[in-house]
C-alpha atoms as one frame of an Amber mdcrd trajectory, in Angstrom:
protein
  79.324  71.174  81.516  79.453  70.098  85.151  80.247  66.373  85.946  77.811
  65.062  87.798  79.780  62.391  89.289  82.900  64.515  90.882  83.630  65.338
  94.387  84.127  68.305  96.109  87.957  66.629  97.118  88.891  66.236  93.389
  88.978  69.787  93.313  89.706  71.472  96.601  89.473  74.201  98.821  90.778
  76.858  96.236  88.864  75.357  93.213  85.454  75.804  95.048  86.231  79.163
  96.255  86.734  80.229  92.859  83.612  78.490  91.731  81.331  80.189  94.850
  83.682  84.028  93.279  82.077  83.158  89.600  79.076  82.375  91.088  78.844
  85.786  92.944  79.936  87.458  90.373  77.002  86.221  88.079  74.824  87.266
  90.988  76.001  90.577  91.192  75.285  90.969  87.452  72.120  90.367  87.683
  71.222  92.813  90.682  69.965  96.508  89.982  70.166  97.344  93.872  70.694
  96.067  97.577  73.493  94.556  99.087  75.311  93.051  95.766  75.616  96.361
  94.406  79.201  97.744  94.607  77.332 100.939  95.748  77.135  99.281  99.385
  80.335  97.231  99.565  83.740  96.675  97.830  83.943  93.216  96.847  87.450
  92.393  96.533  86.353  88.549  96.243  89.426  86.346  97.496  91.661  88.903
  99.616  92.574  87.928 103.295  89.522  89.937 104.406  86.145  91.473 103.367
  85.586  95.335 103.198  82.781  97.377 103.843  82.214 101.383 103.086  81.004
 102.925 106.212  79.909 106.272 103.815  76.092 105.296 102.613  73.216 107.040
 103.661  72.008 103.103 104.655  74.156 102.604 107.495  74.205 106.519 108.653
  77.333 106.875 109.222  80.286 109.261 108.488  83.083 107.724 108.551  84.538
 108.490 104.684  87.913 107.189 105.390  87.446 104.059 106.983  86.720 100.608
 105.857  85.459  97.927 108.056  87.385  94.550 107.402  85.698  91.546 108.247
  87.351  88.065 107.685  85.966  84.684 109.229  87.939  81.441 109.852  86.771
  77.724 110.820  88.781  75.517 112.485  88.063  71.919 112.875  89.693  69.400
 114.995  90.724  66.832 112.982  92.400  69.500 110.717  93.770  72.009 112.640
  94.075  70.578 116.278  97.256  68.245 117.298  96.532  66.397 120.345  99.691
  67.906 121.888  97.238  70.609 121.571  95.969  71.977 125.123  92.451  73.734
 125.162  93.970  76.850 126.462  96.639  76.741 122.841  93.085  75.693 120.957
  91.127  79.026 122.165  94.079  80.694 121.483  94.677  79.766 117.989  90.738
  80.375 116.950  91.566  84.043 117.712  95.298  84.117 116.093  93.859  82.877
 112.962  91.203  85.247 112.715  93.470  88.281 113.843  96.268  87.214 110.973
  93.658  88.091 108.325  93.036  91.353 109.440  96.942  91.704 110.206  97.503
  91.078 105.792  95.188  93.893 105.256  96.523  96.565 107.376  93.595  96.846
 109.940  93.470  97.233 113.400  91.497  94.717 115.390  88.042  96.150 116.661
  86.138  93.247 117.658  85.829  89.356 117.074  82.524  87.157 117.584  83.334
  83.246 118.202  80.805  80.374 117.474  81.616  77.176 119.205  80.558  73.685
 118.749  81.392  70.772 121.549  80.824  67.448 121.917  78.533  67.027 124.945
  80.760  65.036 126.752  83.680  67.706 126.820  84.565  68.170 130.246  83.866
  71.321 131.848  87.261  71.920 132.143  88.150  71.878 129.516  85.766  73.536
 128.223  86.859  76.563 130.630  90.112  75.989 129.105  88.887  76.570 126.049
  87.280  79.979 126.923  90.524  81.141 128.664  92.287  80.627 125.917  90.254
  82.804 123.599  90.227  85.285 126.428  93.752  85.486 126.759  94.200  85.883
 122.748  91.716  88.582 123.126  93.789  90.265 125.527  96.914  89.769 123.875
  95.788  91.409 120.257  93.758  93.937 122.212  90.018  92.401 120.419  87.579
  92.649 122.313  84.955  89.445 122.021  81.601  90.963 121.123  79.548  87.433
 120.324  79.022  84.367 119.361  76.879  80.908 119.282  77.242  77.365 120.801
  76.261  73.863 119.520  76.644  70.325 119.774  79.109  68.399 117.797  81.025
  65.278 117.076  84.500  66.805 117.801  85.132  70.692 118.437  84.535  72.973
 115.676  85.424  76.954 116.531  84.260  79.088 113.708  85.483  82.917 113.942
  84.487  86.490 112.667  86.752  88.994 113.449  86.348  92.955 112.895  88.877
  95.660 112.141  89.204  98.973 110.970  91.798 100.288 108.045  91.655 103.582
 106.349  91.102 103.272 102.871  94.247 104.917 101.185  96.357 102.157 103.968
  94.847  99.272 102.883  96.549  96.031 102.004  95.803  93.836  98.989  96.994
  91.073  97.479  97.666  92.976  94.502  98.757  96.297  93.802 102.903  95.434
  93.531 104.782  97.063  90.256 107.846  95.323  88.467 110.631  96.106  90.668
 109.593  95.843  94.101 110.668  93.935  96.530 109.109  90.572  98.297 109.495
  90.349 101.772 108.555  87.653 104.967 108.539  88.795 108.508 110.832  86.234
 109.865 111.942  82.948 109.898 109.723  80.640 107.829 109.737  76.337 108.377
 109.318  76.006 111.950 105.902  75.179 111.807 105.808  72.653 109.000 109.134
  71.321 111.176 106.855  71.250 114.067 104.198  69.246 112.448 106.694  66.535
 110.817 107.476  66.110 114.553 103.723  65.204 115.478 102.713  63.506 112.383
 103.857  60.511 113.432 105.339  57.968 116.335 108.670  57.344 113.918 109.277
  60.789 113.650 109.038  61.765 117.219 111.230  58.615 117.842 113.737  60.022
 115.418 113.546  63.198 117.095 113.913  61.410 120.646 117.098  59.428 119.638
 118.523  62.678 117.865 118.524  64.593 121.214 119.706  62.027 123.069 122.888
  61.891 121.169 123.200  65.174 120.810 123.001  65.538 116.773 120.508  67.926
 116.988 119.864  71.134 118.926 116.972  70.997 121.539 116.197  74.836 121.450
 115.549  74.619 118.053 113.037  71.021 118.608 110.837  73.415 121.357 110.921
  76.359 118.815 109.587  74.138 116.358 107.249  72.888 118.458 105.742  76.137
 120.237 105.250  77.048 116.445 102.595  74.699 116.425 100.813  74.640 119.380
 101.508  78.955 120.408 100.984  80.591 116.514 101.321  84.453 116.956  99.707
  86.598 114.360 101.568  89.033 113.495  98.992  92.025 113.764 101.481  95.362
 114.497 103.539  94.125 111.625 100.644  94.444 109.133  99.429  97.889 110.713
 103.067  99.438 110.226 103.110  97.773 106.690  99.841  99.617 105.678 101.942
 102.624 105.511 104.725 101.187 102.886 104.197  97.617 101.533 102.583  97.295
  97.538 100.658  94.667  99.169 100.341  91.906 101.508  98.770  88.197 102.807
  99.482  85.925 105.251 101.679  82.814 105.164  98.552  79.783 105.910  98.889
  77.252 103.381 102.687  77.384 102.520 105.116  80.084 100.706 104.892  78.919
  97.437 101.237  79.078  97.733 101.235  82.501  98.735 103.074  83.215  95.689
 100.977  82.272  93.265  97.852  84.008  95.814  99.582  87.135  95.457 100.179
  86.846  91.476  96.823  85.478  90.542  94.756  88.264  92.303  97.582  90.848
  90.323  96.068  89.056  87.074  92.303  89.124  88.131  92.722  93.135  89.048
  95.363  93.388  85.972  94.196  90.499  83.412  96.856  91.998  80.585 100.093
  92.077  83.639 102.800  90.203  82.640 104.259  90.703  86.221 105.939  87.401
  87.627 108.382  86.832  90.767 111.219  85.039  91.651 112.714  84.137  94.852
 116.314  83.175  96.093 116.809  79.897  97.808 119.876  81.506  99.543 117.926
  84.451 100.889 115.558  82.846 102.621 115.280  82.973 105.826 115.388  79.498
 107.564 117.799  78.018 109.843 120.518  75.908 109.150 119.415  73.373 112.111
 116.213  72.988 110.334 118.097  71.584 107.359 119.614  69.112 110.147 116.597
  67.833 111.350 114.935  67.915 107.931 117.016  65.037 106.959 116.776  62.916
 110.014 113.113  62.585 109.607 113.973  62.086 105.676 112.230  65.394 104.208
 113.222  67.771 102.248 113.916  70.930 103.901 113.052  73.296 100.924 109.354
  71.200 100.529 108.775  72.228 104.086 109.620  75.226 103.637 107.811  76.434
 100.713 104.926  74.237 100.525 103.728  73.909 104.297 101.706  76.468 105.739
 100.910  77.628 109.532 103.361  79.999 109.671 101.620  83.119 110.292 104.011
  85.229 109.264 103.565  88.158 106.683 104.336  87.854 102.827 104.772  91.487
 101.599 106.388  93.638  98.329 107.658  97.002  98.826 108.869  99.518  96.425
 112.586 100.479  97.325 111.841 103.728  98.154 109.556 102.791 100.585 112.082
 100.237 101.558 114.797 102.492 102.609 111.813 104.156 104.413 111.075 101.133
 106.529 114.665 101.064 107.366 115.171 103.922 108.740 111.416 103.207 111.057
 113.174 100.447 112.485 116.633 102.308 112.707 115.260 104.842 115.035 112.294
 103.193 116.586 110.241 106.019 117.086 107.077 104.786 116.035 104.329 104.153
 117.901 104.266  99.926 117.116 107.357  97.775 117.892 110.030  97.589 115.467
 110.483  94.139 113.654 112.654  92.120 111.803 112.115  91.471 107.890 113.462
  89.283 105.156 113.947  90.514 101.360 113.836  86.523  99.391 113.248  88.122
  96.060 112.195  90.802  93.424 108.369  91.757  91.366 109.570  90.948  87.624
 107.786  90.881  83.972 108.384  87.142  83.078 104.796  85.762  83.674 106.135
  83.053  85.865 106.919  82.602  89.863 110.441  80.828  90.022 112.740  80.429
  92.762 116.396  80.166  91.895 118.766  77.770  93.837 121.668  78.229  95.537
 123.614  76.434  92.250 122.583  78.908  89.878 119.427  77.278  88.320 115.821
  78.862  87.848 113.132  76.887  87.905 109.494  77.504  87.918 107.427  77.308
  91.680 104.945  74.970  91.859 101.648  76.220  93.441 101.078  73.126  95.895
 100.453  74.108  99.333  98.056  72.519 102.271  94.812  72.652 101.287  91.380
  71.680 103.494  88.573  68.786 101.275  91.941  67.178  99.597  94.398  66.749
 102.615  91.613  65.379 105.101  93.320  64.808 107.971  96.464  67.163 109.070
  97.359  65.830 112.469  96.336  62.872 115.208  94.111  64.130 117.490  92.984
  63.469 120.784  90.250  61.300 122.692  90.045  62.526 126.167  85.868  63.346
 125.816  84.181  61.415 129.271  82.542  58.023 128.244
């Protein structure tokens, strides 16, 4: 029975996703034929990304190996936006965010279509700015923009649709790991959440001020932290190369941990008897000591940061060791086509039922799920005010 008197914030983003997934699924039940027939798409309902056969008679097409990926991201000012934020860095994250889907599924970028509302006051400037930006995203992940709408709004809301192309046997998912592999990151995870800590508030970037004047705390490692925010790269040659080995894969938005538990609960929806689990070592993961540093001048805990704060764009993956070794040797010799890249094994695919992390004294304990989440944290960073009077 539904309570009539809840909001959508006592539940949160994930909650109402699921609840639109049963929905759907009732839907599709009760259709004989069109588009919510599985004989038109593959509805793998909570991935990174959408897919769509490209082998019906509807669509008259060919293509048997193929799937098209689509995945769409908003992004909202007061959410996503610092005001350190420059219009160029916003167009550019609308794309990155988009392109980072596509990168956890395997596929290669084909197109992207952008929808942009503005307040009408934006400068034209800025709003050039803007466009650059996206342009120069475009450019950089090799999508070409293909469409899009404009509207009026309040504050600037970029909403984003980007295409790709995977073959089918490649794709990633977030399930499809066995007991025994491996789980993997791309790189170095917490300089994003670091970043944020930094803008959240005047006391922290007063903290951080005094630090680096005294020299207690490494400036390289402040901008890092900070480009993190405002230049996120998605990392879309990673997830192509990973088609070809990982078990499966997402992206690293809303936090580690979260990620996790994304990865383990779509194993259990494909798999509802699994008993798979994972655990992950606090001394394997990949995070620098400097972080810890700051992390405790701005009085945080550096492992919270770390495993509960997203924006990191980086890929979560689990490999078989076969496959591993494999991947090795890629990067040993460097003769593929892509750019080799760095990776981090932080822990193993294993049958307790649980995700745990143990710590560096010896104790296991179990993850918990928390991670950012959009209708429950309502307000991520300041923003700015710079729209003509």
């Amino acid at each position: 029975m539904v309570n009539n008197h809840l909001q959508v914030s006592d539940l949160g983003e994930r909650k109402l996703i699921e609840r639109i997934i049963e929905k759907l699924k009732n839907s599709y039940n009760d259709s004989k034929e069109g588009f919510l027939n599985d004989k038109w798409n593959d509805f793998y309902i909570g991935d990174d990304s959408a897919l769509i056969k490209l082998n019906n008679d509807y669509y008259n097409l060919n293509n048997n190996d193929n799937y098209l990926v689509a995945t769409s991201d908003m992004l909202i000012e007061k959410s996503h936006f610092p005001k350190q934020m420059s219009y160029f860095q916003i167009g550019k994250k609308a794309v990155t965010v988009n392109v980072s889907d596509l990168a956890a599924m395997g596929a290669k970028p084909i197109g992207i279509l952008i929808n942009l509302a503005i307040p009408k006051k934006l400068k034209l400037s800025y709003f050039d700015e803007l466009i650059d930006g996206i342009l120069d995203a475009c450019s950089y992940y090799k999508i070409p923009l293909v469409g899009g709408d404009t509207n009026q709004s309040d504050e600037i809301i970029i909403s984003g649709t980007a295409l790709g192309e995977v073959k089918k046997e490649k794709t990633l998912f977030k399930h499809g790991f066995g007991d025994g592999d491996l789980i993997a990151i791309t790189d170095k995870i917490g300089l994003a959440a670091l970043g944020f800590e930094i803008f959240n508030s005047q006391i922290s970037t007063k903290l951080i001020k005094k630090s680096l004047v005294n020299h207690e705390i490494d400036r390289n490692i402040v901008d890092l932290a900070i480009q993190k925010v405002l230049n996120p790269i998605a990392k879309i040659n990673e997830g192509m190369i990973l088609s070809y080995f990982a078990s499966s894969a997402t992206d690293i938005t809303d936090g580690l941990a979260s990620e996790l538990y994304e990865l383990c609960n779509s194993n259990k929806n494909k798999n509802p008897n699994s008993k798979l689990g994972m655990i992950i070592y606090e001394n394997k993961l990949p995070f620098l000591d400097e972080i810890t540093k700051i992390s405790k001048i701005l009085k945080k805990n550096p492992l919270n940061l770390i495993l509960h704060t997203g924006e990191d764009f980086e890929l979560l993956f689990t490999i078989n060791k076969d496959n591993l070794e494999k991947l090795y040797e890629l990067n040993k010799i460097k003769k593929n086509k892509f750019d080799f890249f760095d990776f981090y094994i932080i822990g193993e695919i294993n049958n307790k039922n649980k995700v745990e992390i143990k710590h560096i004294n010896g104790s296991v304990k179990e993850l918990s799920s928390k991670g950012y989440e959009h209708l429950v944290n309502n307000k991520l960073v300041e923003v700015r005010n710079d729209y003509e009077d």
